[in-house]
C-alpha positions as CSV (number, residue, x, y, z in Angstrom):
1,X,-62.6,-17.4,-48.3
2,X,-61.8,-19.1,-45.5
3,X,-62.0,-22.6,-45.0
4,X,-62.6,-25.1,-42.0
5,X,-63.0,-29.1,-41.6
6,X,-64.8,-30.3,-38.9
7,X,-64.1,-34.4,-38.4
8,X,-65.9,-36.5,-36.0
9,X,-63.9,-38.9,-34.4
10,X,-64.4,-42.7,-33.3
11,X,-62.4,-45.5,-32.5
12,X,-61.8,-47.1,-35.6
13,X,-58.0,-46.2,-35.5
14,X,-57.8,-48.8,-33.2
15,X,-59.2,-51.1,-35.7
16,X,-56.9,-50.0,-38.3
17,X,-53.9,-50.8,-40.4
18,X,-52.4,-47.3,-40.0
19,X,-49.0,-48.6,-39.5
20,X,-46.0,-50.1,-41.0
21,X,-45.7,-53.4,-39.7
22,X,-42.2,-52.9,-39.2
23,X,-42.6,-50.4,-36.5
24,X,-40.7,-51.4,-33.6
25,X,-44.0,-51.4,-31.3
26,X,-45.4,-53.6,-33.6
27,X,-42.8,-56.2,-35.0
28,X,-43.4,-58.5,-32.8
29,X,-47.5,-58.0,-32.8
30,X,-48.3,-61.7,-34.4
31,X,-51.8,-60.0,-34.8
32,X,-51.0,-57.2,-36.2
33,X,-48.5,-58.7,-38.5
34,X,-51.6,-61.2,-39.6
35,X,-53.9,-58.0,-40.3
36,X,-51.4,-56.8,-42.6
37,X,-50.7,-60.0,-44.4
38,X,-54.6,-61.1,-44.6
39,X,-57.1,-58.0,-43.8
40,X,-54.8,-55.3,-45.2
41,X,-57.8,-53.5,-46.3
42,X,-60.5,-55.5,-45.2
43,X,-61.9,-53.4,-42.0
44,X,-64.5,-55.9,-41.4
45,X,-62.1,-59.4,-40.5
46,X,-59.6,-57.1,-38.7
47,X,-63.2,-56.4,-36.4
48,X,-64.0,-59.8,-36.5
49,X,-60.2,-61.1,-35.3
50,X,-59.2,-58.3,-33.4
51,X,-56.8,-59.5,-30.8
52,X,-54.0,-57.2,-32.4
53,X,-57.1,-54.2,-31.7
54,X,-56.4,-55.3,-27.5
55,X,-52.7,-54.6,-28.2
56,X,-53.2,-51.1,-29.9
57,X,-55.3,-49.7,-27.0
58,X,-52.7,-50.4,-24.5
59,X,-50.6,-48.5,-27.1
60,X,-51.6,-45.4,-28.4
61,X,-51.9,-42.9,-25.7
62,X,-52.8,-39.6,-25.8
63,X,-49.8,-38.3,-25.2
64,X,-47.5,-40.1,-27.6
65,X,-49.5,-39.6,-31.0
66,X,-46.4,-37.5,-32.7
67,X,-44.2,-40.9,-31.5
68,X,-46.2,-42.7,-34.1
69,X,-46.2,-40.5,-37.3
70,X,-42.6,-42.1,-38.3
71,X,-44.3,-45.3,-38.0
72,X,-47.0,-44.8,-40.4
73,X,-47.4,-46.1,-43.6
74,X,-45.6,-45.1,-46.4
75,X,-48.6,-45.7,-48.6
76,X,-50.4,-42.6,-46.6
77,X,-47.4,-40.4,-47.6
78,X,-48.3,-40.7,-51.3
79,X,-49.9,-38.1,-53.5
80,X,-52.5,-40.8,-53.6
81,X,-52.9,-43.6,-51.4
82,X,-54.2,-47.0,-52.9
83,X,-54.7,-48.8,-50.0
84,X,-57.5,-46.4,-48.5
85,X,-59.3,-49.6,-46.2
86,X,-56.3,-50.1,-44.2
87,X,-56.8,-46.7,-42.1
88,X,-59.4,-45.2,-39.6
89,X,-62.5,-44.0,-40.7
90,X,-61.6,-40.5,-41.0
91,X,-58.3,-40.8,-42.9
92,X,-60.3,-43.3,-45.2
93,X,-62.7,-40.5,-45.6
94,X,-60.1,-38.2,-46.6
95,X,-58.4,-39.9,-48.8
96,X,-61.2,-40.6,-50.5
97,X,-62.2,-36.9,-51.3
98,X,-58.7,-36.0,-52.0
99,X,-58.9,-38.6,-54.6
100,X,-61.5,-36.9,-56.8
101,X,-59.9,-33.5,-56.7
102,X,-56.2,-33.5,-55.4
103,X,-52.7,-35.5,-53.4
104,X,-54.0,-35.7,-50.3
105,X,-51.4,-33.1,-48.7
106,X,-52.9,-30.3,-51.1
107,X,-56.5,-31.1,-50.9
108,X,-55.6,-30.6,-46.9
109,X,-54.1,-27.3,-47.1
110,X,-57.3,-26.1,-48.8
111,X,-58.6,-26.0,-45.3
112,X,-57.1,-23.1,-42.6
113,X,-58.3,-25.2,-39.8
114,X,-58.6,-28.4,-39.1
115,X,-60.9,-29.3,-36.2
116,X,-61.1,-32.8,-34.4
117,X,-63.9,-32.9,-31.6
118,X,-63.9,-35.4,-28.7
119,X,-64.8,-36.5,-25.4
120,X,-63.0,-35.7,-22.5
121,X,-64.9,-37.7,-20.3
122,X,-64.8,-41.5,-21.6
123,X,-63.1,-43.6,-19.3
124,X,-59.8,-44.3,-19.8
125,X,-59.7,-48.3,-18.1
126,X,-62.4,-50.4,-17.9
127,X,-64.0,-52.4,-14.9
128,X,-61.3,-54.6,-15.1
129,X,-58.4,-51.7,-15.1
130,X,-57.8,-52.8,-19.0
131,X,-57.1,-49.6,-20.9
132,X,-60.3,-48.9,-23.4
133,X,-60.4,-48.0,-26.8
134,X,-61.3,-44.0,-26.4
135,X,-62.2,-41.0,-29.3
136,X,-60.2,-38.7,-27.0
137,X,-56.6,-40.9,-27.5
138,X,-57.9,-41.5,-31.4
139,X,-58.4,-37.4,-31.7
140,X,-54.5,-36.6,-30.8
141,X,-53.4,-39.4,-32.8
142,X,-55.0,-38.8,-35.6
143,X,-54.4,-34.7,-35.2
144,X,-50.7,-35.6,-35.2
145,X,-50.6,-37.6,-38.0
146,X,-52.3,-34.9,-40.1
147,X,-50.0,-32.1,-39.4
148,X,-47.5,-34.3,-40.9
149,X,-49.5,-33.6,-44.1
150,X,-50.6,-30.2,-43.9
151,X,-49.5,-26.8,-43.3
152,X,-52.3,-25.8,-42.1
153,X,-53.6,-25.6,-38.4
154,X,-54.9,-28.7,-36.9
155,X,-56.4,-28.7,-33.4
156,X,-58.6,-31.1,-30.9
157,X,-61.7,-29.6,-29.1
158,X,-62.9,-31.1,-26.0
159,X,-66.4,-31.4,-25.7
160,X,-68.2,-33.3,-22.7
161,X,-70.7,-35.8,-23.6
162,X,-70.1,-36.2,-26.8
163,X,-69.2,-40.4,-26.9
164,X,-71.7,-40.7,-23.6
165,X,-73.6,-43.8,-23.2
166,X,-76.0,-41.5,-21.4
167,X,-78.9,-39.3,-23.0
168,X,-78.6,-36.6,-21.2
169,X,-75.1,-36.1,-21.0
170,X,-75.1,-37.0,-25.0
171,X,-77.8,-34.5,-25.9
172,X,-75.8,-31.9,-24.0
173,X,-72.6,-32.9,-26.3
174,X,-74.8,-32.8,-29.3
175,X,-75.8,-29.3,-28.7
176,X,-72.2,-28.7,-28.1
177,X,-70.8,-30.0,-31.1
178,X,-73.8,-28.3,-33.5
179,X,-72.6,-24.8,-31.7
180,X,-69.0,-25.7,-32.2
181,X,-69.9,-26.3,-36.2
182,X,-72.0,-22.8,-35.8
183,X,-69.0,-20.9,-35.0
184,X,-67.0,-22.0,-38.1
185,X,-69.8,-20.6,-40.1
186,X,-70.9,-17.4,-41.4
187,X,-69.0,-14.3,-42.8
188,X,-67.6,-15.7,-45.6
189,X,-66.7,-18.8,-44.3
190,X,-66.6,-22.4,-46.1
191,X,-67.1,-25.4,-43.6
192,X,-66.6,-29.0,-44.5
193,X,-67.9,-32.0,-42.1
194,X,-66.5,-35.3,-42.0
195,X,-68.8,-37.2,-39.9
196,X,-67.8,-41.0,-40.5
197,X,-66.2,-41.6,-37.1
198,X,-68.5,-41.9,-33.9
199,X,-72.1,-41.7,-33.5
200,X,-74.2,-41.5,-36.4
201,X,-76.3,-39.2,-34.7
202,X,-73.6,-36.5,-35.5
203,X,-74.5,-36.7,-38.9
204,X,-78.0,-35.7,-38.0
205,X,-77.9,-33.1,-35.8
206,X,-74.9,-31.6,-38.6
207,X,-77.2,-32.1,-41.5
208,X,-80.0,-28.8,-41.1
209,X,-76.1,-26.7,-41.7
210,X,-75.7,-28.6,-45.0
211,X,-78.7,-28.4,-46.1
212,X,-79.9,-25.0,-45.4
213,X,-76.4,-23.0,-46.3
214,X,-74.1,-22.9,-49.9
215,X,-71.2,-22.7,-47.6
216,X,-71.3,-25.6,-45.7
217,X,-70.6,-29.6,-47.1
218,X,-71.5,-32.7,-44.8
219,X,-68.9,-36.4,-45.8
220,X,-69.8,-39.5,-45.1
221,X,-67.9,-43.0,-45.2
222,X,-70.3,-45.4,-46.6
223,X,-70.7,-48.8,-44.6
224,X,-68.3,-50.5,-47.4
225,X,-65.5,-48.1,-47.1
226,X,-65.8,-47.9,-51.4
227,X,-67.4,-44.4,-51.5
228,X,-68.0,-41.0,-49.5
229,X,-71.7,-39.4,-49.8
230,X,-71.8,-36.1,-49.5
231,X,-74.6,-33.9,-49.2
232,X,-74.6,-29.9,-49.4
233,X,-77.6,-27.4,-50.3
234,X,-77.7,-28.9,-54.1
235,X,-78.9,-32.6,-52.7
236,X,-77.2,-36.1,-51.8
237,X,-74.5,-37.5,-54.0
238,X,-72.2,-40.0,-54.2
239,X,-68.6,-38.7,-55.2
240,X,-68.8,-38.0,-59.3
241,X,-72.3,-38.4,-59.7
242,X,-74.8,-35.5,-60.0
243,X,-76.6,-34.6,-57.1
244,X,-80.2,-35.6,-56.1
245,X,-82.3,-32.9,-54.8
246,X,-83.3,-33.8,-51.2
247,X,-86.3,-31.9,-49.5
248,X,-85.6,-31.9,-45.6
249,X,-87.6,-30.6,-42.5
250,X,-86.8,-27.6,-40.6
251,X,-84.9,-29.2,-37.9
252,X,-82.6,-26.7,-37.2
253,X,-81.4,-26.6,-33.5
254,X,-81.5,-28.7,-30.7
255,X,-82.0,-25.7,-28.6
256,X,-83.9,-26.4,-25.5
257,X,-83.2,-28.1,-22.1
Protein backbone atom coordinates (compact mmCIF):
# COMPACT_ATOMS: atom_id res chain seq x y z
CA UNK A 1 0.00 0.00 0.00
CA UNK A 2 1.20 3.05 -0.57
CA UNK A 3 2.18 5.46 1.90
CA UNK A 4 2.42 9.35 2.24
CA UNK A 5 3.31 11.92 5.21
CA UNK A 6 1.93 15.13 5.08
CA UNK A 7 3.88 17.65 7.78
CA UNK A 8 2.86 21.12 8.49
CA UNK A 9 5.54 23.32 8.82
CA UNK A 10 6.28 26.44 11.28
CA UNK A 11 9.00 28.28 12.44
CA UNK A 12 10.21 26.50 15.32
CA UNK A 13 13.43 25.46 13.49
CA UNK A 14 14.53 28.75 14.13
CA UNK A 15 13.95 28.25 17.74
CA UNK A 16 15.75 25.05 17.82
CA UNK A 17 18.86 23.22 18.80
CA UNK A 18 19.15 21.36 15.49
CA UNK A 19 22.84 21.95 15.22
CA UNK A 20 26.15 20.99 16.50
CA UNK A 21 27.54 23.80 18.16
CA UNK A 22 30.65 23.29 16.54
CA UNK A 23 29.41 24.25 13.16
CA UNK A 24 31.48 26.83 11.77
CA UNK A 25 28.32 29.28 11.31
CA UNK A 26 27.79 28.77 14.70
CA UNK A 27 31.07 28.71 16.83
CA UNK A 28 31.20 31.82 17.50
CA UNK A 29 27.18 32.28 18.19
CA UNK A 30 27.67 33.09 22.16
CA UNK A 31 23.83 32.53 22.00
CA UNK A 32 23.64 29.66 20.50
CA UNK A 33 26.58 28.19 22.35
CA UNK A 34 24.45 29.18 25.67
CA UNK A 35 21.26 27.30 24.25
CA UNK A 36 23.20 24.29 24.00
CA UNK A 37 24.98 24.53 27.32
CA UNK A 38 21.66 25.66 29.34
CA UNK A 39 18.26 24.99 27.21
CA UNK A 40 19.53 21.93 25.27
CA UNK A 41 16.18 20.62 25.27
CA UNK A 42 14.26 23.13 26.98
CA UNK A 43 12.21 24.82 23.86
CA UNK A 44 10.56 27.10 26.15
CA UNK A 45 13.92 29.37 27.72
CA UNK A 46 15.50 29.10 24.15
CA UNK A 47 11.83 31.23 23.31
CA UNK A 48 12.20 33.13 26.18
CA UNK A 49 16.16 34.21 25.42
CA UNK A 50 16.19 33.99 21.97
CA UNK A 51 18.85 36.38 20.74
CA UNK A 52 20.75 33.28 19.10
CA UNK A 53 16.88 32.75 17.26
CA UNK A 54 17.87 36.69 15.43
CA UNK A 55 21.18 35.06 14.38
CA UNK A 56 19.50 31.89 12.72
CA UNK A 57 17.04 33.83 10.63
CA UNK A 58 19.75 35.77 8.95
CA UNK A 59 21.16 32.27 8.43
CA UNK A 60 19.18 29.66 7.08
CA UNK A 61 18.02 30.54 3.65
CA UNK A 62 16.14 28.81 1.45
CA UNK A 63 18.60 28.08 -0.76
CA UNK A 64 21.31 26.69 1.44
CA UNK A 65 19.35 23.92 3.51
CA UNK A 66 21.62 20.84 2.04
CA UNK A 67 24.72 23.36 3.37
CA UNK A 68 23.52 22.55 6.86
CA UNK A 69 22.83 18.77 6.95
CA UNK A 70 26.79 18.22 7.79
CA UNK A 71 26.15 20.45 10.54
CA UNK A 72 23.47 18.70 12.32
CA UNK A 73 23.60 16.91 15.20
CA UNK A 74 25.03 13.79 15.61
CA UNK A 75 22.39 12.85 18.16
CA UNK A 76 19.61 13.05 15.10
CA UNK A 77 21.80 10.48 13.14
CA UNK A 78 21.07 7.81 15.75
CA UNK A 79 18.74 4.84 15.50
CA UNK A 80 17.14 6.72 18.36
CA UNK A 81 17.67 10.17 19.32
CA UNK A 82 17.57 11.02 23.15
CA UNK A 83 17.59 14.45 23.07
CA UNK A 84 14.16 14.87 20.99
CA UNK A 85 13.49 18.76 22.66
CA UNK A 86 16.42 20.20 21.12
CA UNK A 87 14.85 20.11 17.43
CA UNK A 88 11.93 21.83 15.48
CA UNK A 89 8.56 20.83 16.07
CA UNK A 90 8.29 18.53 13.30
CA UNK A 91 11.59 16.49 13.75
CA UNK A 92 10.45 16.35 17.57
CA UNK A 93 7.33 14.84 16.22
CA UNK A 94 9.06 12.43 14.34
CA UNK A 95 11.20 11.21 16.45
CA UNK A 96 8.80 10.65 18.75
CA UNK A 97 6.64 8.19 16.60
CA UNK A 98 9.68 6.45 15.40
CA UNK A 99 10.39 5.87 18.97
CA UNK A 100 7.47 3.62 19.61
CA UNK A 101 7.78 1.45 16.52
CA UNK A 102 11.33 1.88 14.74
CA UNK A 103 15.23 4.01 14.14
CA UNK A 104 14.05 6.86 12.86
CA UNK A 105 15.60 6.33 9.25
CA UNK A 106 13.31 3.03 8.94
CA UNK A 107 10.17 4.32 10.43
CA UNK A 108 10.85 7.10 7.45
CA UNK A 109 11.24 4.87 4.64
CA UNK A 110 7.82 3.37 5.55
CA UNK A 111 6.46 6.42 3.76
CA UNK A 112 6.93 6.82 -0.39
CA UNK A 113 6.41 10.46 -0.14
CA UNK A 114 7.17 12.82 2.03
CA UNK A 115 5.31 16.14 1.68
CA UNK A 116 6.21 19.53 3.46
CA UNK A 117 3.54 22.37 2.56
CA UNK A 118 4.33 26.11 2.91
CA UNK A 119 3.77 29.53 2.05
CA UNK A 120 5.23 31.13 -0.76
CA UNK A 121 3.96 34.40 0.04
CA UNK A 122 5.30 35.38 3.69
CA UNK A 123 7.60 38.11 3.55
CA UNK A 124 10.97 37.56 3.41
CA UNK A 125 12.34 41.08 5.50
CA UNK A 126 10.48 42.93 7.78
CA UNK A 127 9.53 46.71 8.01
CA UNK A 128 12.86 47.30 9.10
CA UNK A 129 14.67 45.15 6.09
CA UNK A 130 15.65 42.54 9.02
CA UNK A 131 15.24 39.04 7.43
CA UNK A 132 12.06 37.16 9.20
CA UNK A 133 11.69 33.90 10.50
CA UNK A 134 9.54 32.22 7.47
CA UNK A 135 7.79 28.38 7.07
CA UNK A 136 8.91 28.66 3.36
CA UNK A 137 12.98 28.80 4.43
CA UNK A 138 12.03 26.20 7.53
CA UNK A 139 10.18 23.79 4.60
CA UNK A 140 13.63 23.37 2.40
CA UNK A 141 15.59 23.11 5.41
CA UNK A 142 13.91 20.71 7.05
CA UNK A 143 13.13 18.77 3.53
CA UNK A 144 16.96 18.60 3.17
CA UNK A 145 17.76 17.35 6.39
CA UNK A 146 15.28 14.47 5.94
CA UNK A 147 16.59 13.11 2.74
CA UNK A 148 19.68 12.67 4.60
CA UNK A 149 17.55 10.01 6.50
CA UNK A 150 15.36 8.53 4.04
CA UNK A 151 15.38 6.93 0.76
CA UNK A 152 12.38 7.80 0.10
CA UNK A 153 11.06 10.98 -1.88
CA UNK A 154 10.76 14.17 0.04
CA UNK A 155 9.29 17.28 -1.62
CA UNK A 156 7.95 21.01 -0.58
CA UNK A 157 4.53 22.21 -1.96
CA UNK A 158 3.81 25.71 -2.28
CA UNK A 159 0.66 26.82 -1.24
CA UNK A 160 -0.50 30.58 -1.08
CA UNK A 161 -2.08 31.65 2.08
CA UNK A 162 -1.35 29.25 4.06
CA UNK A 163 0.88 31.23 7.14
CA UNK A 164 -1.39 34.56 6.10
CA UNK A 165 -2.22 36.97 8.80
CA UNK A 166 -5.28 37.61 6.65
CA UNK A 167 -8.67 35.57 6.67
CA UNK A 168 -9.30 35.46 3.47
CA UNK A 169 -6.09 34.74 2.03
CA UNK A 170 -5.79 31.98 5.02
CA UNK A 171 -9.15 30.38 4.26
CA UNK A 172 -8.17 30.13 0.64
CA UNK A 173 -4.77 28.20 1.94
CA UNK A 174 -6.80 26.10 4.15
CA UNK A 175 -8.87 24.85 1.34
CA UNK A 176 -5.73 24.37 -0.36
CA UNK A 177 -3.87 22.38 2.01
CA UNK A 178 -7.27 20.07 2.82
CA UNK A 179 -7.27 19.32 -1.24
CA UNK A 180 -3.57 18.77 -1.18
CA UNK A 181 -4.18 16.03 1.84
CA UNK A 182 -7.33 14.75 -0.55
CA UNK A 183 -5.16 13.92 -3.30
CA UNK A 184 -2.88 11.63 -1.23
CA UNK A 185 -5.88 9.71 -0.35
CA UNK A 186 -7.99 7.12 -1.79
CA UNK A 187 -7.17 3.85 -3.85
CA UNK A 188 -5.36 2.11 -1.51
CA UNK A 189 -3.48 4.74 -0.18
CA UNK A 190 -2.28 5.19 3.63
CA UNK A 191 -1.78 9.06 4.63
CA UNK A 192 -0.15 10.18 7.84
CA UNK A 193 -0.39 14.01 9.03
CA UNK A 194 1.96 15.67 11.22
CA UNK A 195 0.41 18.80 12.02
CA UNK A 196 2.59 20.23 15.09
CA UNK A 197 4.23 23.11 13.16
CA UNK A 198 2.17 26.27 12.11
CA UNK A 199 -1.28 27.16 12.71
CA UNK A 200 -3.36 25.00 14.76
CA UNK A 201 -6.09 25.48 12.63
CA UNK A 202 -4.47 22.89 10.25
CA UNK A 203 -5.12 20.34 12.66
CA UNK A 204 -8.79 21.12 12.27
CA UNK A 205 -9.55 21.52 8.94
CA UNK A 206 -7.19 17.87 8.65
CA UNK A 207 -9.14 16.26 11.32
CA UNK A 208 -12.87 15.21 9.32
CA UNK A 209 -9.85 12.87 6.98
CA UNK A 210 -8.84 11.10 10.22
CA UNK A 211 -11.78 10.64 11.55
CA UNK A 212 -14.03 9.58 8.81
CA UNK A 213 -11.31 7.13 6.92
CA UNK A 214 -9.08 3.76 8.23
CA UNK A 215 -6.47 4.98 6.01
CA UNK A 216 -5.67 8.19 7.14
CA UNK A 217 -3.72 9.06 10.84
CA UNK A 218 -3.58 12.81 12.15
CA UNK A 219 0.16 13.58 14.84
CA UNK A 220 0.25 16.00 17.09
CA UNK A 221 3.20 17.58 19.35
CA UNK A 222 1.72 18.18 22.63
CA UNK A 223 2.44 21.68 24.20
CA UNK A 224 5.27 19.93 26.44
CA UNK A 225 7.12 18.38 23.65
CA UNK A 226 6.87 14.83 26.15
CA UNK A 227 4.17 13.09 23.91
CA UNK A 228 2.51 12.94 20.31
CA UNK A 229 -1.47 12.50 20.23
CA UNK A 230 -2.69 10.90 17.54
CA UNK A 231 -6.00 10.46 16.45
CA UNK A 232 -7.33 8.10 13.54
CA UNK A 233 -11.01 6.48 12.91
CA UNK A 234 -10.54 4.25 16.34
CA UNK A 235 -10.46 7.65 18.66
CA UNK A 236 -7.71 10.05 20.33
CA UNK A 237 -4.68 8.47 22.00
CA UNK A 238 -1.72 9.29 23.40
CA UNK A 239 1.26 7.11 21.95
CA UNK A 240 0.92 3.43 23.89
CA UNK A 241 -2.31 3.98 25.36
CA UNK A 242 -5.60 2.57 24.00
CA UNK A 243 -7.63 4.79 22.14
CA UNK A 244 -10.75 6.72 23.29
CA UNK A 245 -13.55 6.71 20.96
CA UNK A 246 -14.33 10.29 19.89
CA UNK A 247 -17.77 11.22 18.29
CA UNK A 248 -17.09 14.28 15.79
CA UNK A 249 -19.53 16.46 13.55
CA UNK A 250 -19.73 16.20 9.93
CA UNK A 251 -17.46 18.93 9.07
CA UNK A 252 -16.09 17.68 6.19
CA UNK A 253 -15.01 20.40 3.58
CA UNK A 254 -14.50 23.97 3.65
CA UNK A 255 -15.91 24.08 0.23
CA UNK A 256 -17.57 27.31 -0.45
CA UNK A 257 -16.40 30.94 -1.36
Amino acid sequence: MPRSLLITVGTSLFESASWEPTASPLRRNQHYQAWIASCLENPTYRRRFASAHEQLVSLLQTNNGEDWVKHLAEDLRKDYPTQALRYSAEMTTLIRLAAETAPVREYLDTFDHILLPYDPSEPVKGKDDRPVATSRVAAHHIAAYLRSLTVGTVTVKAIEGLSSREPADLRRGLVALRGLADSLTGDGCALDLITSGGYKIYGHVLYPLAACRTDVRLHYLHETGAGVVTLDREGLRALGDHPIPVSFPNTSSLEGS
